[in-house]
Each structure stands twice: as structure tokens, then as C-alpha cells.
MOPAC internal coordinates of N, CA, C and O (Angstrom, degrees):
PM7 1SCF
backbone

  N    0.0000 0     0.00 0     0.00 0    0    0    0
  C    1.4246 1     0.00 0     0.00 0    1    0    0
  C    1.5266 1   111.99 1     0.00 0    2    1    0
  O    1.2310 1   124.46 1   154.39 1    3    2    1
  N    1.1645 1   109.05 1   -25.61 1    3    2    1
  C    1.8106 1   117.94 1   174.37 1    5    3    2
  C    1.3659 1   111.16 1   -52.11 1    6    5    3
  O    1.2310 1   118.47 1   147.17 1    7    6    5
  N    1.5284 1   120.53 1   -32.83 1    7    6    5
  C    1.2158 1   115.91 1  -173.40 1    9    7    6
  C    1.1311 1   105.39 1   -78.51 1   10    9    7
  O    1.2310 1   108.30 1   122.65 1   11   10    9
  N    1.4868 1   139.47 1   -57.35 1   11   10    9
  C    1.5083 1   143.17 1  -175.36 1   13   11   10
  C    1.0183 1   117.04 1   -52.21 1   14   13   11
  O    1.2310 1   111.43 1   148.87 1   15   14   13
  N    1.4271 1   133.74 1   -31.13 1   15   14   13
  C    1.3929 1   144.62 1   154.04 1   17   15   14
  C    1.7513 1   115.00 1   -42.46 1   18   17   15
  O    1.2310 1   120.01 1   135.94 1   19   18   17
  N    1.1864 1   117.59 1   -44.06 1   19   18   17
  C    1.1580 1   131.27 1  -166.86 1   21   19   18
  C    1.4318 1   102.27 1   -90.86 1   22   21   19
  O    1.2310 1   118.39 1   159.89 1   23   22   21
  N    1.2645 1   120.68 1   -20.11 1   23   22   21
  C    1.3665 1   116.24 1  -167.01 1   25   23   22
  C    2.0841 1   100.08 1   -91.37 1   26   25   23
  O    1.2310 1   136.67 1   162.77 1   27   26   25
  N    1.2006 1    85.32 1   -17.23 1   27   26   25
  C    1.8868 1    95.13 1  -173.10 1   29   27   26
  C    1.2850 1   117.05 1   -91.32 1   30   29   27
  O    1.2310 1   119.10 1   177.84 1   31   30   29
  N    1.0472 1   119.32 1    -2.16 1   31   30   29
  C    1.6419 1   144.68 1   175.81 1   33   31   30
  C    1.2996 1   102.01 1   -58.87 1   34   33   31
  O    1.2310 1   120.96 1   111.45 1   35   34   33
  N    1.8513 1   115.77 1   -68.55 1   35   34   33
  C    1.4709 1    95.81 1   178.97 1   37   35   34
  C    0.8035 1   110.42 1  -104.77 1   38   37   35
  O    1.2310 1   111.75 1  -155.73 1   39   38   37
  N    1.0005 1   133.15 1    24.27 1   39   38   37
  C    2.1301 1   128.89 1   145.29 1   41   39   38
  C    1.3148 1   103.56 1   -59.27 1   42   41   39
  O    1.2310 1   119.06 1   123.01 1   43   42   41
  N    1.4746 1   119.39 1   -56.99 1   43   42   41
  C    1.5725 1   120.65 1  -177.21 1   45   43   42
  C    2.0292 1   117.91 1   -52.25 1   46   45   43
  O    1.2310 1   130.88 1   134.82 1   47   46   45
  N    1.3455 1    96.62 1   -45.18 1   47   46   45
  C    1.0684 1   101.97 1   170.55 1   49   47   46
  C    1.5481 1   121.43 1   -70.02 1   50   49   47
  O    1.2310 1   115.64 1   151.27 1   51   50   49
  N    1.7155 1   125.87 1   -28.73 1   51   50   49
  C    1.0934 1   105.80 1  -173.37 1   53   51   50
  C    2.0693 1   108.37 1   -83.71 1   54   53   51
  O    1.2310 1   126.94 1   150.13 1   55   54   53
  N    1.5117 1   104.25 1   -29.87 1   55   54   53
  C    1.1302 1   118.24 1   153.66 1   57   55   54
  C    2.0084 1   125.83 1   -31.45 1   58   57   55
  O    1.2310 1   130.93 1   124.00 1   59   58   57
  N    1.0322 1    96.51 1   -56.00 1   59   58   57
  C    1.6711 1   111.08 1   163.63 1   61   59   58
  C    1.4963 1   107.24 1   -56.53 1   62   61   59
  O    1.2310 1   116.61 1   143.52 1   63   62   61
  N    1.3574 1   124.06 1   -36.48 1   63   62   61
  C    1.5987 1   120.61 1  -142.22 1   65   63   62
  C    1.9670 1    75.82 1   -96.91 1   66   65   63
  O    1.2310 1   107.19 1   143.60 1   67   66   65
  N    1.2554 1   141.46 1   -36.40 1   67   66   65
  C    0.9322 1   172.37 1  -114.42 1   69   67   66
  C    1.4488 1   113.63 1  -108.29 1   70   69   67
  O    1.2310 1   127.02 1   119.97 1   71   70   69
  N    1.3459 1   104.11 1   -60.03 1   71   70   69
  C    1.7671 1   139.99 1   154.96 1   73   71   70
  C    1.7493 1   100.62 1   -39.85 1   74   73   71
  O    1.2310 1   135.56 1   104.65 1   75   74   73
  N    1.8029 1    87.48 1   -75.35 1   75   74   73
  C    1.5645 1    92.27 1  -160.11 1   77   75   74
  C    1.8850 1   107.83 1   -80.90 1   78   77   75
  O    1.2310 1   111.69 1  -143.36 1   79   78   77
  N    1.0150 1   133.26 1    36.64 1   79   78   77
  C    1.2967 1   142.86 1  -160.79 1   81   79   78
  C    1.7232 1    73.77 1  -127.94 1   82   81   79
  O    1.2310 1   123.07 1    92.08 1   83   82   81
  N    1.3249 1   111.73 1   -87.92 1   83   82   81
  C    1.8247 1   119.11 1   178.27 1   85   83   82
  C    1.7153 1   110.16 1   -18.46 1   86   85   83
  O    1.2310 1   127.39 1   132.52 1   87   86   85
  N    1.4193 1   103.38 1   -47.48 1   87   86   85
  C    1.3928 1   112.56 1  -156.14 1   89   87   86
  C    1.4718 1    84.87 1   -67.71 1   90   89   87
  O    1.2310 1   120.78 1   115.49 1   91   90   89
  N    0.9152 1   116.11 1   -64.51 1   91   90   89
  C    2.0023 1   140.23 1  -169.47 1   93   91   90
  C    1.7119 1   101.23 1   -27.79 1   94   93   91
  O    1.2310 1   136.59 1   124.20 1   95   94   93
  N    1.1637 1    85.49 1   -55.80 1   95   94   93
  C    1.8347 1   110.41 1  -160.97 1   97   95   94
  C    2.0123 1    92.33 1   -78.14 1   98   97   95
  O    1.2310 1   124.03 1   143.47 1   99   98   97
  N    0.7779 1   109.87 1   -36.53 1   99   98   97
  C    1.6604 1   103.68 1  -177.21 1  101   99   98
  C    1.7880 1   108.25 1   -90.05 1  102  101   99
  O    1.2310 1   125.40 1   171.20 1  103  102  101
  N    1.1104 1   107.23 1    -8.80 1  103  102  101
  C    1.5126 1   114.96 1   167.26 1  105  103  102
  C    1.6934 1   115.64 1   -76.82 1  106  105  103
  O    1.2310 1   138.52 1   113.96 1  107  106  105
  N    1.2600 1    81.70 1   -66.04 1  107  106  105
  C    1.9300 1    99.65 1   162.20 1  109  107  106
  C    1.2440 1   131.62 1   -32.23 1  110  109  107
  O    1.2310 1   123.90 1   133.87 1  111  110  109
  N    1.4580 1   110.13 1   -46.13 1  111  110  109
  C    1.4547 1   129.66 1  -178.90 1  113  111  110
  C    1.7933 1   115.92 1   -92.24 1  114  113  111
  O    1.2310 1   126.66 1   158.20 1  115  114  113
  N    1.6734 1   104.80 1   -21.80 1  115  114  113
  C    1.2777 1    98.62 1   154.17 1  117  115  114
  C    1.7832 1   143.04 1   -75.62 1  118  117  115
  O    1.2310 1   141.25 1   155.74 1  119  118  117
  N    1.7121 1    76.36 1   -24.26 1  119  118  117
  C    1.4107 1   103.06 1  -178.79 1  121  119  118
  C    1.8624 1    88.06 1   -67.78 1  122  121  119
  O    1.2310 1   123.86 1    95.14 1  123  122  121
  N    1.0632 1   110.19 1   -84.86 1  123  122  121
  C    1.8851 1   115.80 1  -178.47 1  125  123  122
  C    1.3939 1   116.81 1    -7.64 1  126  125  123
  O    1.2310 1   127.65 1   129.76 1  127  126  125
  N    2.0414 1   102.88 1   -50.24 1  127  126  125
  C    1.2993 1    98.09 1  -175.30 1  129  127  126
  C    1.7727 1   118.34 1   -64.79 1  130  129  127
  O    1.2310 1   125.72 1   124.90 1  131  130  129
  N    1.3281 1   106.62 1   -55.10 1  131  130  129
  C    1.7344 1   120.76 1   170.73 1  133  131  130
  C    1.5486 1   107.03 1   -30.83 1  134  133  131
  O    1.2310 1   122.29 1   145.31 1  135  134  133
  N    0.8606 1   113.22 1   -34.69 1  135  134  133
  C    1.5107 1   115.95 1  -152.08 1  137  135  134
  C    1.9550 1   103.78 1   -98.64 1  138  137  135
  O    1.2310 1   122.68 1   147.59 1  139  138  137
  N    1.4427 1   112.47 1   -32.41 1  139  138  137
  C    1.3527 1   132.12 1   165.35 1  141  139  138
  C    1.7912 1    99.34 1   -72.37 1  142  141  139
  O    1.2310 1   117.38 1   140.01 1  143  142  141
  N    1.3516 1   122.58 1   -39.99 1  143  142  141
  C    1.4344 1   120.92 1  -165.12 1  145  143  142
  C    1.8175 1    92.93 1   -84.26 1  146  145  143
  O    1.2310 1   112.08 1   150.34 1  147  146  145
  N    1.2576 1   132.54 1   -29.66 1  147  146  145
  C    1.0428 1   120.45 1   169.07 1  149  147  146
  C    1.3024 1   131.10 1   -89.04 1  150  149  147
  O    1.2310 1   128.40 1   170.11 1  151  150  149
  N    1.4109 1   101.43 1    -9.89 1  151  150  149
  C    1.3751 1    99.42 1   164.52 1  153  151  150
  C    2.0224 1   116.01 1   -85.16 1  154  153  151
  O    1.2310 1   132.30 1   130.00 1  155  154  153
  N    0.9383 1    93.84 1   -50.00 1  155  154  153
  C    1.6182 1    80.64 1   156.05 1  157  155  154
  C    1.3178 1   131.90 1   -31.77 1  158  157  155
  O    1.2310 1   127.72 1   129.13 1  159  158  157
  N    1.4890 1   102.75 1   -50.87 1  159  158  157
  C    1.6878 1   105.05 1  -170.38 1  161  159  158
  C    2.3417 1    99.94 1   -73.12 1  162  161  159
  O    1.2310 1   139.55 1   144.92 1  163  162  161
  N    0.5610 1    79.70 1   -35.08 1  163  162  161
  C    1.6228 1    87.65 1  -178.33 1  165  163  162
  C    1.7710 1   112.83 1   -75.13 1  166  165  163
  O    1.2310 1   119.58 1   148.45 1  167  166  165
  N    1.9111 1   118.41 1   -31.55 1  167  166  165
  C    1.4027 1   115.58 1   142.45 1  169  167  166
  C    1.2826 1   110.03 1   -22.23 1  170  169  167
  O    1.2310 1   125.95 1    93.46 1  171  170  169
  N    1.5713 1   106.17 1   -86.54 1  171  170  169
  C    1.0396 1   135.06 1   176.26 1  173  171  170
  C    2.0317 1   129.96 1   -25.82 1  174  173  171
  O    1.2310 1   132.27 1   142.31 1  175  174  173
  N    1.0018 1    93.90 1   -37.69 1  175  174  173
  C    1.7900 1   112.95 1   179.78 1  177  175  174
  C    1.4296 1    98.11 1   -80.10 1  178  177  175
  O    1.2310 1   119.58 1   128.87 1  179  178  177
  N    1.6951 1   118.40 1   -51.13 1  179  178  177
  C    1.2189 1   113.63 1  -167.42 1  181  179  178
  C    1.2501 1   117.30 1   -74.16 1  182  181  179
  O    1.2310 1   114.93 1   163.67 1  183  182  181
  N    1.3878 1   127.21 1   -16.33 1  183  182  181
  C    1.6149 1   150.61 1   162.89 1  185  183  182
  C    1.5081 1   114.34 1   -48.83 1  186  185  183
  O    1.2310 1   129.01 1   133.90 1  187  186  185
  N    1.4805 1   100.24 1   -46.10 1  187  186  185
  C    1.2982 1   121.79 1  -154.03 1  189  187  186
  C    2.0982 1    91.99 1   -93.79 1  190  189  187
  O    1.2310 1   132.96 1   137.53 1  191  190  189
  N    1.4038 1    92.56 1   -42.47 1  191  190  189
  C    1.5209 1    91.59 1  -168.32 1  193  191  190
  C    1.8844 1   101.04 1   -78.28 1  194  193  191
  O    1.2310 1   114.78 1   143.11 1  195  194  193
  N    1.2243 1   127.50 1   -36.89 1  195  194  193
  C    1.5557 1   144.69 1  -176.99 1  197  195  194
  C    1.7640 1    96.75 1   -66.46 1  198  197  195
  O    1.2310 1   107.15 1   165.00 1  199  198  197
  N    1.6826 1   141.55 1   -15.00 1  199  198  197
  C    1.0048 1   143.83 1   163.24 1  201  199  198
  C    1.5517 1   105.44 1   -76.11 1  202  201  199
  O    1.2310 1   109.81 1   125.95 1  203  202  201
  N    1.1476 1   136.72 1   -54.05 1  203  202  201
  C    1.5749 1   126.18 1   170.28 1  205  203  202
  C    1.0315 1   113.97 1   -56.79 1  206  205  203
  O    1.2310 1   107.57 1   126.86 1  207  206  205
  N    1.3300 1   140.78 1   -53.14 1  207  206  205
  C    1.2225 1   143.69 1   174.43 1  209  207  206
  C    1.2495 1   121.69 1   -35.20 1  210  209  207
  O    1.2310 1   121.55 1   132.99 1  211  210  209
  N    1.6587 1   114.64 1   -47.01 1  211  210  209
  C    1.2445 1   122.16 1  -160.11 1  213  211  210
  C    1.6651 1    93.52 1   -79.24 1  214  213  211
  O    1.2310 1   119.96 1   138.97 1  215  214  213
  N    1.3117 1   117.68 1   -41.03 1  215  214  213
  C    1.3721 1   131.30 1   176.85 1  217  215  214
  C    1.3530 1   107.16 1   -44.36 1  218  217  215
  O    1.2310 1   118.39 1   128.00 1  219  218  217
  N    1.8982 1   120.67 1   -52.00 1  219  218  217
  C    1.1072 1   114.61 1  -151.41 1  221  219  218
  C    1.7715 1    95.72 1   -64.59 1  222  221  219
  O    1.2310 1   131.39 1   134.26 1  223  222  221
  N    1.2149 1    95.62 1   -45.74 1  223  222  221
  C    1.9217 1   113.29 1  -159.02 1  225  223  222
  C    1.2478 1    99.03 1   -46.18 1  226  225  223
  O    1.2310 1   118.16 1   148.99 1  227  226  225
  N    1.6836 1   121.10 1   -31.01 1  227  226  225
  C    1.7285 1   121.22 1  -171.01 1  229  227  226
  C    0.9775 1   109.75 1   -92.17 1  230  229  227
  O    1.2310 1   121.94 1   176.20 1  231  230  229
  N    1.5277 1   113.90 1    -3.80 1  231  230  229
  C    1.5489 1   118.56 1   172.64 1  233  231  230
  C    1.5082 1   133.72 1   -79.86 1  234  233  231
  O    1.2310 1   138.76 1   140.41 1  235  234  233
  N    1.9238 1    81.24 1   -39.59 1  235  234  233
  C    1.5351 1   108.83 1   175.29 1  237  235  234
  C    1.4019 1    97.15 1   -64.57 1  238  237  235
  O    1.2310 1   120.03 1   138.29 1  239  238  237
  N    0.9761 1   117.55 1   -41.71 1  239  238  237
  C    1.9209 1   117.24 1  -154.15 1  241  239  238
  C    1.2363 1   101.58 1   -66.72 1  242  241  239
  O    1.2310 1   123.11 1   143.79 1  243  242  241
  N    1.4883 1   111.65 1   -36.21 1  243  242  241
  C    1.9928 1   119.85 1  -156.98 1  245  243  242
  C    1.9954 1    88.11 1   -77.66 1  246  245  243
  O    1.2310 1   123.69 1   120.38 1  247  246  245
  N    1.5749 1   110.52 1   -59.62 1  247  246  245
  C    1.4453 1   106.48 1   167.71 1  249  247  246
  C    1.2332 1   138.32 1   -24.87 1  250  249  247
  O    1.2310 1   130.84 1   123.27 1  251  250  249
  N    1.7916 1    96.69 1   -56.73 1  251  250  249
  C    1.4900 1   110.06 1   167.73 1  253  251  250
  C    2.3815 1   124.91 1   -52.66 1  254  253  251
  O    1.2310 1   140.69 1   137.96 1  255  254  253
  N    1.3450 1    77.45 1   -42.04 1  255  254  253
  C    1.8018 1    92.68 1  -179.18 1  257  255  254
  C    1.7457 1    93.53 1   -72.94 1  258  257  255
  O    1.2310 1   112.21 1   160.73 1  259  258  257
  N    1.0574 1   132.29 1   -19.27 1  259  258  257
  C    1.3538 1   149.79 1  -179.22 1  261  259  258
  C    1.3057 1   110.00 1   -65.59 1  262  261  259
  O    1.2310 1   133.09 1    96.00 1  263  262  261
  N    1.2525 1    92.31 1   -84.00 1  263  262  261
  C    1.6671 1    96.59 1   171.68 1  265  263  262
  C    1.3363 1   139.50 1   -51.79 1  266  265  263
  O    1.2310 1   126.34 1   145.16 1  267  266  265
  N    1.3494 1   105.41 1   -34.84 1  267  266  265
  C    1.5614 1   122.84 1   169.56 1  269  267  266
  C    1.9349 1   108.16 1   -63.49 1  270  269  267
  O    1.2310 1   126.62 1   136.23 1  271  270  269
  N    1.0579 1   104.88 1   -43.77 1  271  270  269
  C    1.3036 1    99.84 1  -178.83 1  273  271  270
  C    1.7483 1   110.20 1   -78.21 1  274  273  271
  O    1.2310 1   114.92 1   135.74 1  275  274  273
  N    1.2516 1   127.24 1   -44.26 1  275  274  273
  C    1.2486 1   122.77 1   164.05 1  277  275  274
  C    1.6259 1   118.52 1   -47.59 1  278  277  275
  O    1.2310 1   116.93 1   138.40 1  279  278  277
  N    1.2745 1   123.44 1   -41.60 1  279  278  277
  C    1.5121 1   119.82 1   151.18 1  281  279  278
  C    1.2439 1   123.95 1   -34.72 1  282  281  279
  O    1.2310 1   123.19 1   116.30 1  283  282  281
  N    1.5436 1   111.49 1   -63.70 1  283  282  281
  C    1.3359 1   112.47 1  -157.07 1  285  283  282
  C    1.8518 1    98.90 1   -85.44 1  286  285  283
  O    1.2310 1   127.70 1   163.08 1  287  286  285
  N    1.2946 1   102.78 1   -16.92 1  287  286  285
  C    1.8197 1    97.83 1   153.60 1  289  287  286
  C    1.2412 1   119.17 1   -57.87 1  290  289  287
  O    1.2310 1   122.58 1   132.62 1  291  290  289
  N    1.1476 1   112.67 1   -47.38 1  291  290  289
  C    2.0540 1   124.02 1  -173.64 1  293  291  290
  C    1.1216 1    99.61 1   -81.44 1  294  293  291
  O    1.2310 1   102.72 1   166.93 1  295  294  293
  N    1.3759 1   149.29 1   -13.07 1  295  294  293
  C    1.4160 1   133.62 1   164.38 1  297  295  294
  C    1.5170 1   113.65 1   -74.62 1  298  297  295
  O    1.2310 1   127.13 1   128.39 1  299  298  297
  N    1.5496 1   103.89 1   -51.61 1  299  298  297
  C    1.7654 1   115.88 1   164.08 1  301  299  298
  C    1.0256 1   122.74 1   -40.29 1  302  301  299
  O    1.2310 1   115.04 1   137.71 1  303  302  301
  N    1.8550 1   127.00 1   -42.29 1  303  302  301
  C    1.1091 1   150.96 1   165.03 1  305  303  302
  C    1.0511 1   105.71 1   -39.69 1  306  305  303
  O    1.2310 1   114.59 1   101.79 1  307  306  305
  N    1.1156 1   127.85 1   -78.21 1  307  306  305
  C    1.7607 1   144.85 1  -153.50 1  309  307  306
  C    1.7242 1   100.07 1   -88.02 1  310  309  307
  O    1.2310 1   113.22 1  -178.72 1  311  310  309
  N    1.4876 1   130.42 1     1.28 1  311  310  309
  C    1.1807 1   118.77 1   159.96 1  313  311  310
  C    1.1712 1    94.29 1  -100.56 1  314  313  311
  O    1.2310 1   100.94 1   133.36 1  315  314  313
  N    1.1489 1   152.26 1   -46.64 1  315  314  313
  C    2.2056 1   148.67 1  -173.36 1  317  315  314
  C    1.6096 1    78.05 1   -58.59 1  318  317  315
  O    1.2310 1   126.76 1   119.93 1  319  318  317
  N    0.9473 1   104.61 1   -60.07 1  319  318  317
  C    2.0245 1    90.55 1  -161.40 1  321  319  318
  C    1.7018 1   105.76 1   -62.77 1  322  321  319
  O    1.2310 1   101.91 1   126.83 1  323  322  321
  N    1.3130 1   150.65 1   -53.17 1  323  322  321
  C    1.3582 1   140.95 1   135.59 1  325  323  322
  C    1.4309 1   119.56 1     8.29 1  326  325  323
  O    1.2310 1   134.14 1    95.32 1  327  326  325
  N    1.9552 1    90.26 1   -84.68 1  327  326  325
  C    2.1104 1    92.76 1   179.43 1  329  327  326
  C    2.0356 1   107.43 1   -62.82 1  330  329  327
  O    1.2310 1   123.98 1   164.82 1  331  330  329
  N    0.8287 1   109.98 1   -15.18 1  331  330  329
  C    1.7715 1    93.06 1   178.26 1  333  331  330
  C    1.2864 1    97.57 1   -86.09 1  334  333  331
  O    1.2310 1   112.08 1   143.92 1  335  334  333
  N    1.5213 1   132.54 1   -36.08 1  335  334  333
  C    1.3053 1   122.84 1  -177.28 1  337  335  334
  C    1.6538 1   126.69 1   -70.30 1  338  337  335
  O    1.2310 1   129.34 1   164.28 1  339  338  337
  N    1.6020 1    99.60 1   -15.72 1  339  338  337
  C    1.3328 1   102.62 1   166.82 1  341  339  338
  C    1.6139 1   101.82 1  -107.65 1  342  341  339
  O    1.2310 1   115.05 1  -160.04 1  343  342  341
  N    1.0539 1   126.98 1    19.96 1  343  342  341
  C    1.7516 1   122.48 1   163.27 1  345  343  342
  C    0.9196 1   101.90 1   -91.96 1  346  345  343
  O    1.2310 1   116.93 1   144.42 1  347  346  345
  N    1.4568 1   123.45 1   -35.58 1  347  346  345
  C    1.5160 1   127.37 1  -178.18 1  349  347  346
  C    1.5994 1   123.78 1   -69.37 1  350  349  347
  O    1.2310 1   122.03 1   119.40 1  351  350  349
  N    1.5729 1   113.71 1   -60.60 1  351  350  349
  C    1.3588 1   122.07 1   133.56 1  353  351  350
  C    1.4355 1   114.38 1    -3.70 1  354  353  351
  O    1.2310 1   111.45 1    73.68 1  355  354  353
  N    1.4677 1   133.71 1  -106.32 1  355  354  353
  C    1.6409 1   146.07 1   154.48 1  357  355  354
  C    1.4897 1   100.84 1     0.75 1  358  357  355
  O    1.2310 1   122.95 1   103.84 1  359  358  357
  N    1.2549 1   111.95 1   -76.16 1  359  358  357
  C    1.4789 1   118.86 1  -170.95 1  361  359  358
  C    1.4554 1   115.04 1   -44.53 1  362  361  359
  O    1.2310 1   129.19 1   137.73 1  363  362  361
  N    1.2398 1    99.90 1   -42.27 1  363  362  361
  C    1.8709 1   110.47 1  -168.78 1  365  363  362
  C    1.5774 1   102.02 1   -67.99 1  366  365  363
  O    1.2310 1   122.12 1   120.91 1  367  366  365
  N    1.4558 1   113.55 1   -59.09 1  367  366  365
  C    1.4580 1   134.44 1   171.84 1  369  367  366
  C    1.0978 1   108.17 1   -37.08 1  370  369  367
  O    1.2310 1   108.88 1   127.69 1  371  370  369
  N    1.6760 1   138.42 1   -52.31 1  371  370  369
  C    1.5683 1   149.95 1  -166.80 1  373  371  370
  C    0.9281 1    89.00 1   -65.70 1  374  373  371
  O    1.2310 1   112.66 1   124.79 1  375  374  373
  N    1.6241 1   131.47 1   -55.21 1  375  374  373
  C    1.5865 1   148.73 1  -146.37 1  377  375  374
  C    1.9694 1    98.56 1   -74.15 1  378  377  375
  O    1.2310 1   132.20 1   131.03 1  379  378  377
  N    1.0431 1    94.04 1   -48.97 1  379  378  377
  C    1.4141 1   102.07 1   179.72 1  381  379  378
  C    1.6993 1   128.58 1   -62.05 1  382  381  379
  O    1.2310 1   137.39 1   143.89 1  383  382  381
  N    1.3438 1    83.92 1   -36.11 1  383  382  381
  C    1.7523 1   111.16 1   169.19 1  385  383  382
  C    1.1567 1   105.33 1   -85.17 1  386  385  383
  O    1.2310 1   109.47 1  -162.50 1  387  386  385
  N    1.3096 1   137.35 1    17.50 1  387  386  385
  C    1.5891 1   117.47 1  -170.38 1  389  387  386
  C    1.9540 1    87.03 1  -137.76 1  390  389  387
  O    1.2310 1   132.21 1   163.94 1  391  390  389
  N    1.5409 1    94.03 1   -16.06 1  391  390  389
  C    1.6802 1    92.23 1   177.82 1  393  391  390
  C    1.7881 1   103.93 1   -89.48 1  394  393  391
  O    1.2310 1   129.51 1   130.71 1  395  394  393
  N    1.2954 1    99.27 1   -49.29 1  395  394  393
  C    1.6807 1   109.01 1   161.29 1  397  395  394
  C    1.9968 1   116.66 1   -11.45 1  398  397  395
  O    1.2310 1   144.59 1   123.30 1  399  398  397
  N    2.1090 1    69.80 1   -56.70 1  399  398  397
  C    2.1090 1    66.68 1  -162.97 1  401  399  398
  C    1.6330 1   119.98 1   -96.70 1  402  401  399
  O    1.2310 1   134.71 1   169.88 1  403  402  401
  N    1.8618 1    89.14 1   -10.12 1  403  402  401
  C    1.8293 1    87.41 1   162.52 1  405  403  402
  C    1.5523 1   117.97 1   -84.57 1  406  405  403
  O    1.2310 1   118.91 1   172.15 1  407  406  405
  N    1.6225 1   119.68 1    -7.85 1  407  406  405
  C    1.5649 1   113.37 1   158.71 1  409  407  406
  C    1.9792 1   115.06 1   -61.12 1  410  409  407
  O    1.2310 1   134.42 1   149.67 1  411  410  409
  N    1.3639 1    89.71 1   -30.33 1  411  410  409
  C    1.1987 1    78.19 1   178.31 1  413  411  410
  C    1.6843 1   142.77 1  -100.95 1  414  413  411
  O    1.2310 1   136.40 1   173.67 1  415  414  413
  N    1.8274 1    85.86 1    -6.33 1  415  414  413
  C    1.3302 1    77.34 1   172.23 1  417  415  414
  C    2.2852 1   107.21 1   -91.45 1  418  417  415
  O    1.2310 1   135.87 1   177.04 1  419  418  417
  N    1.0407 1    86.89 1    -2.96 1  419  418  417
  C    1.6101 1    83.63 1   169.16 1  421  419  418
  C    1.1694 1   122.21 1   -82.14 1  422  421  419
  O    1.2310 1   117.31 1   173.84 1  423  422  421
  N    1.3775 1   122.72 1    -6.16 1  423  422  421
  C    1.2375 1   145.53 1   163.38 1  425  423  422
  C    1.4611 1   102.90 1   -77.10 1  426  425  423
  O    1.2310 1   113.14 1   118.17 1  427  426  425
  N    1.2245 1   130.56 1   -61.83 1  427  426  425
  C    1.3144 1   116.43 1  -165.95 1  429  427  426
  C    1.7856 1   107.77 1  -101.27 1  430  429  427
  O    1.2310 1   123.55 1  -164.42 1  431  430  429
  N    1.7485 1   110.80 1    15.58 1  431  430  429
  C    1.5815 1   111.59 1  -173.99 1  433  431  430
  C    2.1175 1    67.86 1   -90.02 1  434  433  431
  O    1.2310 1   113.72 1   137.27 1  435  434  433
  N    1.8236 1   129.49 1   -42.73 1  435  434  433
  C    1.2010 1   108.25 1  -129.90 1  437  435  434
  C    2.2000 1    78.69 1   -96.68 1  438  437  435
  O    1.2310 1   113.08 1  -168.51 1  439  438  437
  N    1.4568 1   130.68 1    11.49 1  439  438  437
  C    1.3298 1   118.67 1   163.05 1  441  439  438
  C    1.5697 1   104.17 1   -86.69 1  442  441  439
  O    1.2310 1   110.49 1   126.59 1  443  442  441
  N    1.3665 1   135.48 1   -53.41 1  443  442  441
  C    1.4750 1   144.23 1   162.05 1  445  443  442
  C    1.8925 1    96.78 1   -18.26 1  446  445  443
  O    1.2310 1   124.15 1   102.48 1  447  446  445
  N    1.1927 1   109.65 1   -77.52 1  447  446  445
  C    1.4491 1   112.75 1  -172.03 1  449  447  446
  C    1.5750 1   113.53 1   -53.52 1  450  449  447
  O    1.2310 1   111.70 1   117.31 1  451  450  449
  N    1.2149 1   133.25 1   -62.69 1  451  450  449
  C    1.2437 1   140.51 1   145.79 1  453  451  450
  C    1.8694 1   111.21 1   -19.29 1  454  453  451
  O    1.2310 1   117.14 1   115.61 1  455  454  453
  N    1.4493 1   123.05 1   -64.39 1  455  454  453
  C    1.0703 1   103.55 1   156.85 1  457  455  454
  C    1.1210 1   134.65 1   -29.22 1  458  457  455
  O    1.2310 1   128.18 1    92.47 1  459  458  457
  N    1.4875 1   101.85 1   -87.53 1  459  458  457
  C    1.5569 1   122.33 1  -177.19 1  461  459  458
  C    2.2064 1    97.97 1   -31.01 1  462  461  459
  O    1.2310 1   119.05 1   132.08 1  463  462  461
  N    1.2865 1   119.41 1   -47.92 1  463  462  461
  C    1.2287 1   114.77 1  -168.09 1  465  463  462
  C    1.8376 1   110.37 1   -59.56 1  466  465  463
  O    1.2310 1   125.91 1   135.55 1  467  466  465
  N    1.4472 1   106.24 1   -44.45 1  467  466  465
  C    1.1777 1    96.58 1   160.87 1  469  467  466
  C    1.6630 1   134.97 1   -71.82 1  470  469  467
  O    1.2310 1   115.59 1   179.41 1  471  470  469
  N    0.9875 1   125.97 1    -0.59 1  471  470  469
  C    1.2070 1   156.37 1   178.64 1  473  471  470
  C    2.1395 1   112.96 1   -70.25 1  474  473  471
  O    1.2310 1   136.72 1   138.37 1  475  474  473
  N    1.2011 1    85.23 1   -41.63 1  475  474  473
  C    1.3453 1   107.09 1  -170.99 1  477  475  474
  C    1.1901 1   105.91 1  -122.91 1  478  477  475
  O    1.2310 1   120.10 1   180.00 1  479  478  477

């Protein structure tokens, strides 16, 4: 019986090596799965996160065409506001010149009359 004993030794052992090879390999493959299940979920995030993004950029862009045109309104702006401020200017000046020359002709309508009074 000594011999059969001896002969099962490394059966037992390769049996063991056998076990933990299984064990190894079913660790491995759990690990694989976790790691496939999280990579999915993170597909998924970057899908989810690459949808705002794409949003923001069309947002920025519409802003950008936005802004440029609100500029080139406020430049337009501030030249109409300029030419009215020098129409206004002109106007006041004309206005001033037009009071200028009715002081004076009432000045010289009220020496004419004054004449004429000495006159007569």
C-alpha cells in the first residue's frame, strides 16, 4: 500500500495546482467582466458628457454670430448718434444765427423808425 500512497502525492498536488489554476482563471474573468461593465458605463458618460459639449460649441458659435452683430449694431449706433449730434450742433448754430440777425434787424427796423420820427 506504500506504493499507491506515493503514487497519489502528485496527483494530489497536480489536482491542487488544477483547483487553483480554476480559481485564477475565474478571478480573471470576473475581474474582465467589472472592468467591460465599467467600461460601458463610462461609453456611456462620455456620450452623455460629448452631448453638452457639442451643445455648448453651438452655443458659443450662435453667441459668437451674436455678438459680432450686436457690435456692428453699436458701431452703427454711435455713428446715427454722432450725425444727429452734429445735426443738432448745425441746427442750434443756424438757430443762433437766425436769432443773431433778427436782433439785428430789429435794431435797425427800431433806428429806421426813430429816423423816420425825426424826419417828421
Amino acid at each position: 500500500m506504500s506504493g499507491i500512497g506515493e503514487n497519489i502525492y502528485p496527483l494530489k498536488n497536480l489536482l491542487e495546482s488544477f483547483f487553483e489554476l480554476t480559481t485564477l482563471y475565474a478571478q480573471a474573468w470576473s475581474t474582465l467582466i467589472d472592468k467591460a461593465t465599467k467600461i460601458k458605463k463610462l461609453e456611456s458618460y462620455l456620450k452623455a458628457k460629448e452631448h453638452p459639449e457639442l451643445v455648448m460649441k453651438e452655443r458659443d458659435g450662435k453667441f459668437g454670430e451674436l455678438y459680432d452683430a450686436y457690435q456692428s449694431l453699436e458701431k452703427v449706433g454711435k455713428k446715427e448718434l454722432a450725425k444727429r449730434a452734429n445735426i443738432s450742433l448745425a441746427t442750434e448754430n443756424a438757430l443762433n444765427d437766425v436769432e443773431n440777425k433778427k436782433q439785428g434787424l430789429e435794431a435797425s427796423l427800431l433806428d429806421l423808425v426813430n429816423y423816420k420820427l425825426c424826419l417828421d
